[in-house]
C-alpha positions in Angstrom: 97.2 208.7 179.6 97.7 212.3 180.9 96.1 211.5 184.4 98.0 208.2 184.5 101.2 210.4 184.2 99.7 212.7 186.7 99.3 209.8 189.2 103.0 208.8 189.1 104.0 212.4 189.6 102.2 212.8 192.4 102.8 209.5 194.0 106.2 210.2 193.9 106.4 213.4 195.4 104.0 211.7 198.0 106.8 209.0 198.4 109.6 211.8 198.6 107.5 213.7 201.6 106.4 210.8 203.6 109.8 209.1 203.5 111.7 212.3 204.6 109.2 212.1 207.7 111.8 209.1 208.4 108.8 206.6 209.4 105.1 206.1 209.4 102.9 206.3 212.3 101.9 203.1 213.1 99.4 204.0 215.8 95.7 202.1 215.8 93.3 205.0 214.0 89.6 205.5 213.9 87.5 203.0 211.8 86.4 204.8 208.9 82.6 205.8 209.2 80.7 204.6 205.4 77.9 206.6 204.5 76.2 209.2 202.0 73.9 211.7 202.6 70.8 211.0 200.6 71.7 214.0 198.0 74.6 211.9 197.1 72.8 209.1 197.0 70.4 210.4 195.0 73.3 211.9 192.0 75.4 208.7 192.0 72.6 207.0 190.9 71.4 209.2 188.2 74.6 208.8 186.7 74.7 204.9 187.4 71.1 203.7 187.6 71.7 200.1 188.3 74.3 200.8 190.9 78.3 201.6 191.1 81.2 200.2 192.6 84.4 202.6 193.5 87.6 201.0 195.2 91.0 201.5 195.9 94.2 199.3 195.8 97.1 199.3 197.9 100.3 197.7 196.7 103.9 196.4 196.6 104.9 199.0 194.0 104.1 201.0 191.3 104.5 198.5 188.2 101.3 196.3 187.6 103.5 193.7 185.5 105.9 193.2 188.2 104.7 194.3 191.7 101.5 192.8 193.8 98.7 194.0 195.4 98.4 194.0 199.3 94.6 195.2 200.0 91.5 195.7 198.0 88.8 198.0 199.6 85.6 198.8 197.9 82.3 200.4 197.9 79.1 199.3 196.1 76.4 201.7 196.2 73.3 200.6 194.4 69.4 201.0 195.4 69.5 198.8 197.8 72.0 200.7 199.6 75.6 200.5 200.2 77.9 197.4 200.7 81.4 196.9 201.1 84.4 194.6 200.1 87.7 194.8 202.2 90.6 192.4 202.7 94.4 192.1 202.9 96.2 190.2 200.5 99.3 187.9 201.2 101.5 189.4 198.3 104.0 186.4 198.6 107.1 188.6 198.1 108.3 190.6 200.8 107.5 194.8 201.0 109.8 197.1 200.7 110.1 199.1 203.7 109.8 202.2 201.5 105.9 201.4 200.4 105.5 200.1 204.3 106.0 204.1 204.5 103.6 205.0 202.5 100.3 202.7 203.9 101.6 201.3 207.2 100.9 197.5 205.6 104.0 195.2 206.9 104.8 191.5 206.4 103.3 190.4 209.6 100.0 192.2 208.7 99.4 190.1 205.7 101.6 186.4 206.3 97.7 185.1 207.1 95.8 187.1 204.8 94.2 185.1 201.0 96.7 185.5 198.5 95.2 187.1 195.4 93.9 183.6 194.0 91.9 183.5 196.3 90.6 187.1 196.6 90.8 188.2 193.0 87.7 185.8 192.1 85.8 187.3 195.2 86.2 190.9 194.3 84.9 190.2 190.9 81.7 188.6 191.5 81.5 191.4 194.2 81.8 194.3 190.9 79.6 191.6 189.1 79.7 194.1 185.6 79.0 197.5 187.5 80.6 200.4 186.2 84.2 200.9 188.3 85.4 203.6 189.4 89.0 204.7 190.9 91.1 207.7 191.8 93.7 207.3 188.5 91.7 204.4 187.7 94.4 203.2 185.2 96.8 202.5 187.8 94.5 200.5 190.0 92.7 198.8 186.6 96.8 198.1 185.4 96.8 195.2 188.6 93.6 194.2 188.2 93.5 193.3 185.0 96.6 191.9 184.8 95.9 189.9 187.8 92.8 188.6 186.2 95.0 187.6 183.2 98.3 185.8 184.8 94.9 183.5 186.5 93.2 183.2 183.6 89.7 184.7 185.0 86.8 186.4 182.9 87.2 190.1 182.5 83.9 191.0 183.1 82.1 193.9 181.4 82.7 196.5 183.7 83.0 200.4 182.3 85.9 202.5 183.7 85.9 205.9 185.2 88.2 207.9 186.6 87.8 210.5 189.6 90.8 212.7 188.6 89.4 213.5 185.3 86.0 214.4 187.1 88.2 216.4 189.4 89.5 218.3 186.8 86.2 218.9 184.8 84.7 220.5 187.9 86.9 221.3 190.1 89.2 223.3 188.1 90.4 226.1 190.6 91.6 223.2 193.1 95.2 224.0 193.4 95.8 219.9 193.5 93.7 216.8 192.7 95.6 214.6 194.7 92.8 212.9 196.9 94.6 214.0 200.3 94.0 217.3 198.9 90.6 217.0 197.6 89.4 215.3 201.0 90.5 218.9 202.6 89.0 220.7 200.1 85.7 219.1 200.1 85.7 218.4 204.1 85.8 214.7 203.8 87.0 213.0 206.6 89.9 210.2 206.2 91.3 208.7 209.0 93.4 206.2 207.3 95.4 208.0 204.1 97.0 205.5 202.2 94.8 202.3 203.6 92.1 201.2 200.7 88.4 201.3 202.3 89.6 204.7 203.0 90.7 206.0 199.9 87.6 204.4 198.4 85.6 206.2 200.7 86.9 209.9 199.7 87.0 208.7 196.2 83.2 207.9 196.3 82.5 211.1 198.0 84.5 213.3 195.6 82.6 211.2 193.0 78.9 212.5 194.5 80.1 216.2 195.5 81.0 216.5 192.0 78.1 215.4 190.3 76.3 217.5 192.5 78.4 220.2 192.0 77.6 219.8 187.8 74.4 218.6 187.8 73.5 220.3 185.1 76.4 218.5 183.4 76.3 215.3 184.6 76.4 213.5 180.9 79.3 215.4 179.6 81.5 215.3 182.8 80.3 211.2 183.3 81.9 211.3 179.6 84.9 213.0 180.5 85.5 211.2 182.9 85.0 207.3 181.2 88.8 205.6 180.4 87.9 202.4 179.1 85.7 198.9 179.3 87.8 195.7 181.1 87.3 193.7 177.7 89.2 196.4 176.2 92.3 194.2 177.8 90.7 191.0 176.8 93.7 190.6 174.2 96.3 191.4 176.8 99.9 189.8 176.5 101.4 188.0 179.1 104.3 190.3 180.3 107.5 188.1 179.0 110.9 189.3 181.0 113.5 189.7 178.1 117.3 190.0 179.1 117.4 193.7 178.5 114.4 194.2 180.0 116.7 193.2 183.5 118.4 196.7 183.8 115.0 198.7 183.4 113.7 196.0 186.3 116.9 197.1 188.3 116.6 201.0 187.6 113.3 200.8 188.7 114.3 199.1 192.2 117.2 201.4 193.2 115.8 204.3 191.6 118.6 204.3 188.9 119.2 205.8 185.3 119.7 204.0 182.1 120.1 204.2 178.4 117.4 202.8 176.4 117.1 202.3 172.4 113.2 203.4 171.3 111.7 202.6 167.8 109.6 206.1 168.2 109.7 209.8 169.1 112.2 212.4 167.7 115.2 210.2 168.5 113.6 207.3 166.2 115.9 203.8 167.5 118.3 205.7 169.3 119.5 205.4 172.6 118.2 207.8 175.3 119.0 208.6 178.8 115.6 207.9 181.0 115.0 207.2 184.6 112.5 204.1 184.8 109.4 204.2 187.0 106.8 201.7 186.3 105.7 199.2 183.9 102.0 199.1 183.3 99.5 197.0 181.2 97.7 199.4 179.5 94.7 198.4 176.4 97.5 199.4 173.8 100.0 197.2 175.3 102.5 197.0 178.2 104.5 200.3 179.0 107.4 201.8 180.2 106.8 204.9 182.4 109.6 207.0 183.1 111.4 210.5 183.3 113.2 211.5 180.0 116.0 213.3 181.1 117.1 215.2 178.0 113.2 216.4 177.7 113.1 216.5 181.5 109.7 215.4 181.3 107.3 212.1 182.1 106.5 209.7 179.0 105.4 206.7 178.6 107.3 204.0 176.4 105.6 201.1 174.9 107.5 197.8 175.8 107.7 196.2 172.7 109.3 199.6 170.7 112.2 198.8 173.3 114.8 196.9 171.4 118.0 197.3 173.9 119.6 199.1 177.2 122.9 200.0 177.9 124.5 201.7 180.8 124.4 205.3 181.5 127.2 207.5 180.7 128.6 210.2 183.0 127.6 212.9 181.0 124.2 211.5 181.6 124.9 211.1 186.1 125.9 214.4 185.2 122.4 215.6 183.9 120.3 213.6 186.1 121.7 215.2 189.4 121.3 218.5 187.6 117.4 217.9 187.3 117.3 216.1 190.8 
């Protein structure tokens, strides 16, 4: 879970700076150019023989269980050489001008586009059961799979790596691993941040630099860097909206605090001042990610440990806008 809770970090200090630019440049920009030099090439597929596929996900928000996904972009590299999977999605529920910040992606851009019934099916056959492989993977993996669930489609066999932990096994003296930040480090070009093919496309090349980069460790980094297999969700619950689940729901929209009671940690079924973020499926079962404000740190709380919410008090107002 640790680079799942570096994701949302991240993402929300992206959020915070790209929302203070007051709006997003909506200018047409260069098509992304696909292609490996034949060293990469070459490394990718001595880690993945029979071929790879690495996307990236755009979406309505950052919970899986209650937010959609607006594009899919995707890269298979296998001997045969290198093929691609893009398309918008019709989320059906309108996007907050706050993630239209973020990738550019508005209503008009996607009224026409296959809603994710239609796409979801498409993509998979695409992946076939290639390995998959994603910058915070469980993030992108949490709609996916979900997805696949709510439709009731196969799960496919598909193991799960992630290109922050790779990041972080080789290139340990990058200040950041954010991918903006690994695209400048590793002279990668991305014309669209933020836009999936594009993010796929420095994801795949961060994936090759670093196996090049520890080629001599290519096993032990591949290991470090594997999350999970999709039939590891095969038993996934169907997220089922409680009443008290409502005010987490609402936190999470206006970016509110709470009080919630928890059947773990050090304050065993007490209630606890948090500020929600996301809810996730994870294989252990649907989460809760948010900032603990008496900790003042990220955790993530399993759904069904959640028993009740209340309001927050003033002495807590009074501690959040300390830590803000």
């Amino acid at each position: 879970m640790v680079s799942l809770l570096f994701f949302y970090r991240e993402k929300l200090k992206s959020i915070k700076f790209i929302l203070e630019r007051k709006k997003f440049n909506l200018k047409k920009s260069k098509v992304q150019i696909i292609k490996l030099t034949d060293l990469e090439k070459e490394n990718i597929l001595e880690a993945f023989p029979e071929g790879v596929v690495i996307f990236d996900l755009e979406t309505t928000g950052l919970s899986a269980l209650i937010n959609n996904i607006l594009e899919i972009g995707a890269i298979k590299v296998t001997p045969e050489g290198l093929t691609t999977f893009k398309t918008l999605v019709n989320p059906e529920v309108e996007i907050p001008a706050s993630n239209t910040a973020i990738h550019g992606i508005t209503g008009d851009m996607v009224k026409d586009s296959p809603k994710i019934k239609e796409v979801l099916p498409k993509f998979m056959n695409f992946v076939g059961d290639l390995p998959l492989v994603a910058h915070n993977a469980q993030f992108d993996l949490g709609f996916i799979t979900y997805d696949l669930h709510m439709l009731g489609l196969p799960f496919g066999n598909s193991d799960v790596y992630c290109t922050i932990r790779l990041s972080r096994l080789v290139f340990k003296d990058f200040p950041s691993h954010r991918l903006g930040n690994l695209a400048k480090q590793l002279n990668i070009p991305l014309e669209r941040a933020h836009r999936a093919e594009d993010d796929a496309f420095v994801c795949l090349k961060v994936l090759a630099q670093g196996f090049i980069k520890a080629a001599k460790n290519k096993k032990s980094i591949l290991k470090g860097s594997y999350l999970f297999n999709l039939q590891d969700f095969k038993n996934m619950e169907k997220f089922v909206l409680k009443d008290f689940h409502k005010p987490i729901l609402r936190a999470i929209e206006n970016n509110d605090i709470l009080r919630i009671k928890y059947l773990g940690g050090s304050k065993k079924n007490k209630f606890r001042p948090i500020r929600p973020v996301g809810l996730l499926p994870l294989p252990q079962g649907h989460v809760l990610y948010a900032h603990c404000l008496e900790s003042n740190l990220y955790k993530f709380y399993y759904l069904n440990k959640i028993t009740d919410c209340q309001q927050a008090t003033e002495k807590d107002h009074k501690l959040w806008e300390s830590l803000s």
